[in-house]
DSSP file (Angstrom, degrees, kcal/mol; ACC not computed):
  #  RESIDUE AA STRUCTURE BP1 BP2  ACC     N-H-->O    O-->H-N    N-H-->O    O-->H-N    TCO  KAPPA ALPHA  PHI   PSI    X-CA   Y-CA   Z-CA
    1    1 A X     >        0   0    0      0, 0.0     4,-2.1     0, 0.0     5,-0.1   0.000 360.0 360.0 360.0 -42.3    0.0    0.0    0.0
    2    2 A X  H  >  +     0   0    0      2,-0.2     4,-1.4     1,-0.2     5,-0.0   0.627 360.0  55.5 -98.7   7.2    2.3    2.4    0.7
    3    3 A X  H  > S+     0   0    0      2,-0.2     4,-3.7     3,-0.1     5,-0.2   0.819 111.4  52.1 -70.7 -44.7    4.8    1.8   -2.5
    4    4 A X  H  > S+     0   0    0      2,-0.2     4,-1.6     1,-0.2    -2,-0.2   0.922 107.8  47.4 -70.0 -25.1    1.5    2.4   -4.5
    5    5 A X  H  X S+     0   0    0     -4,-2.1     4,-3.2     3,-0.2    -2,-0.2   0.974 115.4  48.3 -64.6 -60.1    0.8    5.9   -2.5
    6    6 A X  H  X S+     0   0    0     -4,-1.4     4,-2.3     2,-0.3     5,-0.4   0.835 110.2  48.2 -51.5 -44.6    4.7    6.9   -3.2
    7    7 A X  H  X S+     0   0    0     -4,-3.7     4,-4.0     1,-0.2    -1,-0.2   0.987 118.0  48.4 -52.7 -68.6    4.3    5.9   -7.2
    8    8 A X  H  X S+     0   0    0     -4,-1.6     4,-1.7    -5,-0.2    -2,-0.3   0.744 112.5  43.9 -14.5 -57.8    1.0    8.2   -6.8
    9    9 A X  H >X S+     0   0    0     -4,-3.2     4,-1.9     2,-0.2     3,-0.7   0.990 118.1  43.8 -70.0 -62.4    2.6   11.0   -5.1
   10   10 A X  H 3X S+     0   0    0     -4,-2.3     4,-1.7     1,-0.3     5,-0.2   0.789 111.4  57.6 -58.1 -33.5    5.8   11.0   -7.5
   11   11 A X  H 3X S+     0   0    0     -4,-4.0     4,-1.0    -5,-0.4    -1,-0.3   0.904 110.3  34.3 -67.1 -45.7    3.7   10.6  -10.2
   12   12 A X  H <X S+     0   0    0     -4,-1.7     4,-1.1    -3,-0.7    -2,-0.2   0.574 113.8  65.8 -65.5 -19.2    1.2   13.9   -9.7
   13   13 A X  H  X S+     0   0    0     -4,-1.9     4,-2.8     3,-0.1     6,-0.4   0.852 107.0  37.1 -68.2 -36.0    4.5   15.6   -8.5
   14   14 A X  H  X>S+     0   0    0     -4,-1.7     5,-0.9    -5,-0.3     4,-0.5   0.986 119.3  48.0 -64.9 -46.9    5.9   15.1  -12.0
   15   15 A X  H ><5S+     0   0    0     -4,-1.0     3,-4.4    -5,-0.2     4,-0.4   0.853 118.3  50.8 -54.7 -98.3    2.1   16.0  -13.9
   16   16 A X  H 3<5S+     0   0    0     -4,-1.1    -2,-0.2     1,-0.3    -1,-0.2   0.568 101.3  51.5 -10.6 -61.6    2.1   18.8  -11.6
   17   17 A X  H 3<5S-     0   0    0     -4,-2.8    -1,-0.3    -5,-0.1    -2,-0.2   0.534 106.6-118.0 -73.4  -4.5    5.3   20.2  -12.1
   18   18 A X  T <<5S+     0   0    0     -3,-4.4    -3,-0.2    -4,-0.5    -2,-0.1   0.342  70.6 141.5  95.3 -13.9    4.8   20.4  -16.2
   19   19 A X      < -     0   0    0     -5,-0.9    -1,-0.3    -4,-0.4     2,-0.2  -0.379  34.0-164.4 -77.7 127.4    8.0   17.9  -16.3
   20   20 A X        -     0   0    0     -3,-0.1     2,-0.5     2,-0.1    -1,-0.1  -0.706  16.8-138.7-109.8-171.1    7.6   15.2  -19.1
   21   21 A X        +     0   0    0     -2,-0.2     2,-0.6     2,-0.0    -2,-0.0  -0.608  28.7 174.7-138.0  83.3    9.3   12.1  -19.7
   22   22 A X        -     0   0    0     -2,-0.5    -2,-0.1     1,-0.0     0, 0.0  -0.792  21.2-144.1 -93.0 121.0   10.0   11.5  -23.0
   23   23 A X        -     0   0    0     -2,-0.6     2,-0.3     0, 0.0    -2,-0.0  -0.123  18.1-171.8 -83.1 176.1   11.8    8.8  -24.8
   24   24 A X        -     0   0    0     26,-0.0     2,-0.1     0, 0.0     0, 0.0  -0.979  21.8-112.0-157.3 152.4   14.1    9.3  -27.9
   25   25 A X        -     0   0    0     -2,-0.3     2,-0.7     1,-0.1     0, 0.0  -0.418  30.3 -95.5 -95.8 165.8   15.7    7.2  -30.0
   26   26 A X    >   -     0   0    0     -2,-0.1     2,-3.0     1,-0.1     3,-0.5  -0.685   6.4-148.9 -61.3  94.3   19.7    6.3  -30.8
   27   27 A X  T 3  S+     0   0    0     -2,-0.7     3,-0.2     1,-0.2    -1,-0.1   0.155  77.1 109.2 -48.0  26.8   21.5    7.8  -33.3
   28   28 A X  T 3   +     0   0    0     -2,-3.0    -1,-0.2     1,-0.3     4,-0.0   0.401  69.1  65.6 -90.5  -2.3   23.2    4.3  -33.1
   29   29 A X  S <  S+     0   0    0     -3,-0.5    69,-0.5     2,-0.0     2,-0.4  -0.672  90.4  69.7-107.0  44.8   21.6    3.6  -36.2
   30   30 A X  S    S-     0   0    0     67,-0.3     2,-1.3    -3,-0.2     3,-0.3  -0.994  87.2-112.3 176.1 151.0   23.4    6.1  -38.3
   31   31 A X    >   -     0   0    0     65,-0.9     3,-0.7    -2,-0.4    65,-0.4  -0.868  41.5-174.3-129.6  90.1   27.2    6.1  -39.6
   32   32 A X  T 3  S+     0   0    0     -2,-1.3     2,-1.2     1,-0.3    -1,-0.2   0.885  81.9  54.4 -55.0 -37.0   27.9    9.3  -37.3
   33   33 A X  T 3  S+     0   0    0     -3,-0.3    -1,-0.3    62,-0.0     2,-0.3  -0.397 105.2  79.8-107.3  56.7   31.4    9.7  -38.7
   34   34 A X    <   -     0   0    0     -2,-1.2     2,-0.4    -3,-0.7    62,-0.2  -0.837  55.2-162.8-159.3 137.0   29.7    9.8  -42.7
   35   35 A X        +     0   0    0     -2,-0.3    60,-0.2    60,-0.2     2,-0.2  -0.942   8.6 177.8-128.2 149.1   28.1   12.2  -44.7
   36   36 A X  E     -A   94   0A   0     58,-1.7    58,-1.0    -2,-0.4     2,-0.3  -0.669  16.5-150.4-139.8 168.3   26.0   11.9  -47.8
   37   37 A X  E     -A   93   0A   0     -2,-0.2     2,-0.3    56,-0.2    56,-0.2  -0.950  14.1-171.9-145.5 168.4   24.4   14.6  -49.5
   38   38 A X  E     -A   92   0A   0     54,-0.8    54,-2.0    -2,-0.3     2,-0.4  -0.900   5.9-159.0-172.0 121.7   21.0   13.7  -51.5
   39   39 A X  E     +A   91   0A   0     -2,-0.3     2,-0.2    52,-0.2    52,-0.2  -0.774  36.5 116.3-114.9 161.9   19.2   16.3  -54.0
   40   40 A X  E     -A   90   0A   0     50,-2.6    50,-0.7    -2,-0.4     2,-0.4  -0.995  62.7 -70.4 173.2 176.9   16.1   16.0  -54.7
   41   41 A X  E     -A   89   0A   0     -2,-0.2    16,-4.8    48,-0.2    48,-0.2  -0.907  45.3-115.1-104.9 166.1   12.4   18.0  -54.3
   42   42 A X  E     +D   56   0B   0     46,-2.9    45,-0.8    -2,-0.4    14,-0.3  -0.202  38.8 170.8 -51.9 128.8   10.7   18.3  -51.0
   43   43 A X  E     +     0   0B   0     12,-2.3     2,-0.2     1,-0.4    13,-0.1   0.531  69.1   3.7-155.2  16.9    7.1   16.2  -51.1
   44   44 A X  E     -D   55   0B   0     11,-0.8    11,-2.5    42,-0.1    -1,-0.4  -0.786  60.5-178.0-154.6 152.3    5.9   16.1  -47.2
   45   45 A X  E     -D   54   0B   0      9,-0.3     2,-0.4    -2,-0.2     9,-0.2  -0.944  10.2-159.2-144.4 145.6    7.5   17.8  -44.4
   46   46 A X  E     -D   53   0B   0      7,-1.9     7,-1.1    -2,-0.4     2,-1.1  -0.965   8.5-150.8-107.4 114.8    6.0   17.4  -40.8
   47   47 A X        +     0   0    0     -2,-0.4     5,-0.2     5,-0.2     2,-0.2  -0.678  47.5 121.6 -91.4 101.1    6.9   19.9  -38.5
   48   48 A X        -     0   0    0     -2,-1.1    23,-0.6     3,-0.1     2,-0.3  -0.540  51.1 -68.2-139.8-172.6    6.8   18.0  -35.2
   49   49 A X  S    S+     0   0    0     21,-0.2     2,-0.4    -2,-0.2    20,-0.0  -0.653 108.3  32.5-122.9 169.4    8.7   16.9  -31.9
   50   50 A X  S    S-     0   0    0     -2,-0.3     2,-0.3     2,-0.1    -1,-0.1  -0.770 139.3 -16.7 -53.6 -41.8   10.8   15.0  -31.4
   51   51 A X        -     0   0    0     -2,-0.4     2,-0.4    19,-0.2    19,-0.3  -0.971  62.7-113.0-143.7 138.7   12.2   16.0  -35.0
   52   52 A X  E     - E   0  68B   0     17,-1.7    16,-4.0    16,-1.1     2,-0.3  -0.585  42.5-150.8 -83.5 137.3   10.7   17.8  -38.1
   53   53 A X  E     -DE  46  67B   0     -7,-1.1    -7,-1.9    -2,-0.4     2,-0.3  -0.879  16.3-174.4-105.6 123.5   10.6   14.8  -40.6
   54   54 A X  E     -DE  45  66B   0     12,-2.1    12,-2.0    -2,-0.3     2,-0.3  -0.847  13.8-154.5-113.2 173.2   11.0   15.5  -44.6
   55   55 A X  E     -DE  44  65B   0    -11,-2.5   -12,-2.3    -2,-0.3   -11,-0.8  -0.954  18.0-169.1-120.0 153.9   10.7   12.9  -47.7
   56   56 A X  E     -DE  42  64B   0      8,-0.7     8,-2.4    -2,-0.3   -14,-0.3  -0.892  13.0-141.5-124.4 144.8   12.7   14.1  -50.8
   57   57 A X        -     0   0    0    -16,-4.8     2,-0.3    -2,-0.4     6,-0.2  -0.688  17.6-140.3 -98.5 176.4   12.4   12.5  -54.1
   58   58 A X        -     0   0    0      4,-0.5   -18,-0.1    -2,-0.2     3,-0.1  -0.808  29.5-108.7-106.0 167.6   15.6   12.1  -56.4
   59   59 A X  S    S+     0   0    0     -2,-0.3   -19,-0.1     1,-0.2    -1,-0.1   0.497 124.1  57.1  -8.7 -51.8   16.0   12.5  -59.8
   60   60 A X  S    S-     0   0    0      2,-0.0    -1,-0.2    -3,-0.0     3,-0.1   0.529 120.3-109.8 -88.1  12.4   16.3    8.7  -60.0
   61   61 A X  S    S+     0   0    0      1,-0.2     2,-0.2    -3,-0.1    -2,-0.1   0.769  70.3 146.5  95.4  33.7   12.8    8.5  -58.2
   62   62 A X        -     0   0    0      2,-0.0     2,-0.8     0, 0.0    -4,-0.5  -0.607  46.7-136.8 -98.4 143.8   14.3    7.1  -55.0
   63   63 A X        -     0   0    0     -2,-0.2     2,-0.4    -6,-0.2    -6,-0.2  -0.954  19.6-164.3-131.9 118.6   12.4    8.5  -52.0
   64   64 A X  E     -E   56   0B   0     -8,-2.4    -8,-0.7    -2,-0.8    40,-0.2  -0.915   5.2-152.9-126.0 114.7   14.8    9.6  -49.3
   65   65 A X  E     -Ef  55 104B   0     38,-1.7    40,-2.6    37,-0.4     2,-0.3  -0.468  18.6-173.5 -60.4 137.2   13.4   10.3  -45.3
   66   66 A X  E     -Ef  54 105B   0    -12,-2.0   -12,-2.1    38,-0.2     2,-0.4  -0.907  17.9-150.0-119.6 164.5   15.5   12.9  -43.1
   67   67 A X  E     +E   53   0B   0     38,-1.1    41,-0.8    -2,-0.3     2,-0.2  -0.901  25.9 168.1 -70.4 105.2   15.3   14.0  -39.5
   68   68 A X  E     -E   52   0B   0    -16,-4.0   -16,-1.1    -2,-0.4     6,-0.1  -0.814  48.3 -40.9-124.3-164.8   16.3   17.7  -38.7
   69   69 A X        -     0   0    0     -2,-0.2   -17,-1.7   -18,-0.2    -1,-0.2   0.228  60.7-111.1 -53.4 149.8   16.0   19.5  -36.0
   70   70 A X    >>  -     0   0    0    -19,-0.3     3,-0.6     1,-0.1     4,-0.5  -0.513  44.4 -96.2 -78.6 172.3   12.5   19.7  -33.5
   71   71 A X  H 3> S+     0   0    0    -23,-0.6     4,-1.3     1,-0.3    -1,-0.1   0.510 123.8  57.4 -72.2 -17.7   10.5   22.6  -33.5
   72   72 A X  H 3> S+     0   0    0      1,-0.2     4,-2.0     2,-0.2    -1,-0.3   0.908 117.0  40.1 -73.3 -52.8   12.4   24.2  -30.0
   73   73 A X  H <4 S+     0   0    0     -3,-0.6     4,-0.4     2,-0.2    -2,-0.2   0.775 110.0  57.7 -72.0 -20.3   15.7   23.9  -32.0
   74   74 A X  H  <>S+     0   0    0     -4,-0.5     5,-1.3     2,-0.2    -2,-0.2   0.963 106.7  47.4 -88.1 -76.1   13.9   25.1  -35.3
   75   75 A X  H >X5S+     0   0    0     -4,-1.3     3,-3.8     1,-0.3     4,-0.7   0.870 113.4  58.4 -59.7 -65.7   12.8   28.7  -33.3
   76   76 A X  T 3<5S+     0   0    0     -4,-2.0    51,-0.7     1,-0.3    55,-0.3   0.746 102.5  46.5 -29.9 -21.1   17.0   28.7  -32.1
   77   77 A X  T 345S-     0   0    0     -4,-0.4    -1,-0.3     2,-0.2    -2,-0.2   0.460 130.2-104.1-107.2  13.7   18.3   28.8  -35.1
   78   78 A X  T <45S+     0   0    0     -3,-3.8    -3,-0.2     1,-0.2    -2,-0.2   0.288  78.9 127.7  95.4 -16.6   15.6   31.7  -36.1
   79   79 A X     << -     0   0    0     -5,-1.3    -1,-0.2    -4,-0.7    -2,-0.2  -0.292  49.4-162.3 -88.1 165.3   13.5   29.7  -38.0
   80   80 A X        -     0   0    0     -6,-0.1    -1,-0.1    -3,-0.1    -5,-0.1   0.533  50.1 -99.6-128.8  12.2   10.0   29.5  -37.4
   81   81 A X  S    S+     0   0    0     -6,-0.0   -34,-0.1    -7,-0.0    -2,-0.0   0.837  97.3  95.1  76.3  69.2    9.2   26.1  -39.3
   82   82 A X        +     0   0    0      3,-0.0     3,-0.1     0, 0.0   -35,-0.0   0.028  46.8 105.5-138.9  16.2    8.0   27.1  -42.4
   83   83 A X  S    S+     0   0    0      1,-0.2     2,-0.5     2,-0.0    -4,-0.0   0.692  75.1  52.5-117.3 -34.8   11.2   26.9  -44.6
   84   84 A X        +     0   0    0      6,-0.0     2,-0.4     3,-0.0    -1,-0.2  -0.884  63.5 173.8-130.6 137.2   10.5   23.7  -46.6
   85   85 A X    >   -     0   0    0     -2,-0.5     3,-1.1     1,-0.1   -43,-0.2  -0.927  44.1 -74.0-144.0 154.5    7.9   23.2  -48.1
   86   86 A X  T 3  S+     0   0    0     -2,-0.4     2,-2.4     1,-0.2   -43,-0.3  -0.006 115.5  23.8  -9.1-171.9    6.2   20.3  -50.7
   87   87 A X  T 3  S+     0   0    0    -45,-0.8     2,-0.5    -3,-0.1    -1,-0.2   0.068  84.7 134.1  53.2  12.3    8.2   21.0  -54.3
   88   88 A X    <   -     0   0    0     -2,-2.4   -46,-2.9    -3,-1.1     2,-0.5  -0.847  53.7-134.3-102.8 159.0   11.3   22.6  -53.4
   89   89 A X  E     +A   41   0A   0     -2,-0.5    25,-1.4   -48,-0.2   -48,-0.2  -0.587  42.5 157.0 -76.6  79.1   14.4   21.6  -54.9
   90   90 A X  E     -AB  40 113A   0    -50,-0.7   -50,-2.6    -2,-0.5     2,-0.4  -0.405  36.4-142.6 -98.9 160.7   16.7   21.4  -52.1
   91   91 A X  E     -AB  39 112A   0     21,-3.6    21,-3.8   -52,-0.2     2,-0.3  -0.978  22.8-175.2-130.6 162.1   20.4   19.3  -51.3
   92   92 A X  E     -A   38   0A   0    -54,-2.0   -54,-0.8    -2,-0.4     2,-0.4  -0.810   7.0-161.2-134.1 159.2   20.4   18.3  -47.9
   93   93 A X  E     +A   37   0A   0     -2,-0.3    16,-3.0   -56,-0.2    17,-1.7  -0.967  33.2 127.0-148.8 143.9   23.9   16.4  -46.4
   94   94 A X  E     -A   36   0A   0    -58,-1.0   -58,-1.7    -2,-0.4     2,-0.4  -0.926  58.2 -62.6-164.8-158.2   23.7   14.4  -43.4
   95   95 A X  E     -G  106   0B   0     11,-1.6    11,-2.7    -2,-0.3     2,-0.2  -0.907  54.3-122.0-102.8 147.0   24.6   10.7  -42.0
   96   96 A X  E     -G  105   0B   0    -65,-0.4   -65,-0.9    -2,-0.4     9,-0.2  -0.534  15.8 -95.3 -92.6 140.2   23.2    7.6  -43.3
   97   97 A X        -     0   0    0      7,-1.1   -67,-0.3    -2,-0.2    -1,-0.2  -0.064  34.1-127.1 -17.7 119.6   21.3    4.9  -42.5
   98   98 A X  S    S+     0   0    0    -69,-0.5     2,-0.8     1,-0.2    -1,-0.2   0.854 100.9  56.6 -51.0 -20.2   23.3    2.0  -41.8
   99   99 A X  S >  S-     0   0    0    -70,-0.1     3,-2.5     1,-0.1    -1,-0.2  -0.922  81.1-149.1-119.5 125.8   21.5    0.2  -44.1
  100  100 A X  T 3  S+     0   0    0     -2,-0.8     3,-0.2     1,-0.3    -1,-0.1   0.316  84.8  59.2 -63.8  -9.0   21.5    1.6  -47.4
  101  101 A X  T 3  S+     0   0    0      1,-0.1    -1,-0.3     2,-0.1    -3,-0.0   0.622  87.1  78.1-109.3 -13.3   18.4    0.7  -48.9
  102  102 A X  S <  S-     0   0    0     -3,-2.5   -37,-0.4     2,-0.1    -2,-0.2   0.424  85.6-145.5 -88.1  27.8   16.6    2.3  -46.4
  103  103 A X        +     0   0    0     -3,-0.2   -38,-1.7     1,-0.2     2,-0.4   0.825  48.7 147.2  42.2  66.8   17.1    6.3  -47.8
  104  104 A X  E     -f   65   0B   0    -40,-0.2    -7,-1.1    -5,-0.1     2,-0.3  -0.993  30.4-175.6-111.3 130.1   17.3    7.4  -44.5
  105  105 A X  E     -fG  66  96B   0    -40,-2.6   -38,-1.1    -2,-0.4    -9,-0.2  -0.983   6.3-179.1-133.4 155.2   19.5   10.5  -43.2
  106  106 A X  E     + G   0  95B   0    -11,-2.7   -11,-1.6    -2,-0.3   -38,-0.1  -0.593  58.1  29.7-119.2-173.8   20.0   11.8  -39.8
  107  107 A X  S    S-     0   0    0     -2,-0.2    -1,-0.1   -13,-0.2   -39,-0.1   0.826  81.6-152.5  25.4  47.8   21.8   14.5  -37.7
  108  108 A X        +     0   0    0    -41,-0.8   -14,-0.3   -14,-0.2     3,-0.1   0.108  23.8 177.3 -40.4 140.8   21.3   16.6  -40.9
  109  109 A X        +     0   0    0    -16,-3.0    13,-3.5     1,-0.2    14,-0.5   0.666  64.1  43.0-117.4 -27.5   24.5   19.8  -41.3
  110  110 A X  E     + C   0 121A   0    -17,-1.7     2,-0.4    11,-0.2    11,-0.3  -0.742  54.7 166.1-145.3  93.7   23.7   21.2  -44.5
  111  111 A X  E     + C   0 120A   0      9,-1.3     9,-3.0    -2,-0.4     2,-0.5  -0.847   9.7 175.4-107.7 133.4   20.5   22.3  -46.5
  112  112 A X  E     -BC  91 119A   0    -21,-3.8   -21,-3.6    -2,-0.4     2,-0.6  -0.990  21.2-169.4-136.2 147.9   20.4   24.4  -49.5
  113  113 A X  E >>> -BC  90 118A   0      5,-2.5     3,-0.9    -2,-0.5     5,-0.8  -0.976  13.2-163.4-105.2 111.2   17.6   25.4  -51.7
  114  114 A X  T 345S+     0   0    0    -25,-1.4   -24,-0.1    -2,-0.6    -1,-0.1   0.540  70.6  84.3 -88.5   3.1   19.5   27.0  -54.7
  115  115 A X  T 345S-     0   0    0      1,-0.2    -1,-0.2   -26,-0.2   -25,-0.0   0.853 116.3  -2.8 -60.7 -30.1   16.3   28.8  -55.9
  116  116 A X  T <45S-     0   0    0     -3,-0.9    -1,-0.2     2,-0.1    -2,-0.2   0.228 102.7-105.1-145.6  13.7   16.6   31.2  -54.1
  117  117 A X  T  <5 +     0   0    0     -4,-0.8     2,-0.2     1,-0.3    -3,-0.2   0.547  57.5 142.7 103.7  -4.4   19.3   30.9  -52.1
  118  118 A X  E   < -C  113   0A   0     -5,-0.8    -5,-2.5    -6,-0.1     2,-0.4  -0.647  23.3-177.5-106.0 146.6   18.6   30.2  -48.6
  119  119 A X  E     -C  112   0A   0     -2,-0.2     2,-0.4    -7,-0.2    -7,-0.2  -0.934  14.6-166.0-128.8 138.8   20.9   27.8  -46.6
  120  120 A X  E     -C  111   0A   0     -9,-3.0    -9,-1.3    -2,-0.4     2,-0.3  -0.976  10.9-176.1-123.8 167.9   20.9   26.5  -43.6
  121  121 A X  E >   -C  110   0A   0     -2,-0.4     3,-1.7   -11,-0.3   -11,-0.2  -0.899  32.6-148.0-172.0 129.7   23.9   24.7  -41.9
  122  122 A X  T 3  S+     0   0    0    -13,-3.5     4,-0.1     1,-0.3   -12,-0.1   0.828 105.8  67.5 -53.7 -37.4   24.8   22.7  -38.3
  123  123 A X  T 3  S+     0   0    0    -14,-0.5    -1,-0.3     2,-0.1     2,-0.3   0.811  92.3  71.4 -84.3 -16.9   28.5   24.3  -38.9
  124  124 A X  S <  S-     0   0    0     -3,-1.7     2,-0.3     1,-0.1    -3,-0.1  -0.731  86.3-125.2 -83.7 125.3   26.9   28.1  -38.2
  125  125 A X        -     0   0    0     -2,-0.3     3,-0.1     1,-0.1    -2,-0.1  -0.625  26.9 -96.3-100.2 165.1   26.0   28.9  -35.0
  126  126 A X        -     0   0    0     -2,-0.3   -49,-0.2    -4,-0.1   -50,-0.1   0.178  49.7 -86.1 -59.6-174.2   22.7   30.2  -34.1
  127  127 A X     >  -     0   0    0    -51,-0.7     4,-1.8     1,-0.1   -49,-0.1  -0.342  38.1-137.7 -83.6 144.4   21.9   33.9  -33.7
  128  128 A X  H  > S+     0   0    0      1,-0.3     4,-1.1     2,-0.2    -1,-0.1   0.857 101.4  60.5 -67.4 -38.1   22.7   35.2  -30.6
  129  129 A X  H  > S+     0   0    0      2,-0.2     4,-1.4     3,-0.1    -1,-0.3   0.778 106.7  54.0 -57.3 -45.8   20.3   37.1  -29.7
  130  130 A X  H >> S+     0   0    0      1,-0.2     3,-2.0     2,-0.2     4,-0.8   0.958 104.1  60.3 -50.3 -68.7   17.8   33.6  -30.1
  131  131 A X  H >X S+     0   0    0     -4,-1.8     4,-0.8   -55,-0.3     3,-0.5   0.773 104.9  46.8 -47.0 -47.4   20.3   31.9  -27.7
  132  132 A X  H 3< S+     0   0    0     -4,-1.1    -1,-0.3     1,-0.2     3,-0.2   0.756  99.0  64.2 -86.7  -8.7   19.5   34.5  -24.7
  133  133 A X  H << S+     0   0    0     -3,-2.0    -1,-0.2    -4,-1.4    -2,-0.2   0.726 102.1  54.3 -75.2  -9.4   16.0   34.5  -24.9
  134  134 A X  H <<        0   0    0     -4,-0.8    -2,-0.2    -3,-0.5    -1,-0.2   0.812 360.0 360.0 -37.6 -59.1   16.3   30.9  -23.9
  135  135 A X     <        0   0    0     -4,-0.8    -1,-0.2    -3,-0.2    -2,-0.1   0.348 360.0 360.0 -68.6 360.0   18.2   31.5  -21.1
């Protein structure tokens, strides 16, 4: 009886306090120390947590998922998660799948849309002024 009040307690202390407990997966699945680059258009992006999700097509009709950043890192970096969107023509670089047939990339560094120019990239850091309103 009184392990199940203490689960209780801990448990509304946690609701209460706004704290969640979310799990996330393992980049362990990914060839950290490799980078690929994949062009292609845009034909769904999610913007969502844990991570905004895109699919690109190629050229050879190969249909490639990425992971970038969730929508709390999005707003850091300035962006306000609107930036890609169905039928642009983007190249993207990131790490790969381990297994190669599944067109997957993660822990994305480098996107550019050459239509107009706009880049984003892992190797820049965000604006500063984003970074203290955080704080």
């Amino acid at each position: 009886m009184r392990s199940t009040f203490t689960f209780f307690a801990l448990l509304m202390a946690i609701v209460a306090t706004g704290t969640s407990l979310r799990a996330h997966h393992s980049y362990g699945g990914y060839f950290r120390d490799q980078s690929v680059s994949v062009e292609g258009d845009v034909e769904r992006v999610l913007y969502q947590n844990p991570h905004t999700v895109f699919t690109i097509r190629t050229k050879d009709l190969e249909i490639y998922t990425a992971e970038w950043l969730a929508l709390r890192q999005l707003r850091g970096w300035g962006l306000v998660g609107g930036e890609l969107k169905p039928g642009d023509h983007i190249i993207i670089a990131g790490s790969p799948w381990r297994d190669p047939a599944e067109h997957r990339l993660s822990l994305l560094t480098d996107i550019r849309r050459p239509a107009d120019g706009w880049h984003w990239s892992r190797t820049v850091t965000p604006p500063r002024e984003v970074n203290a309103e955080r704080r």
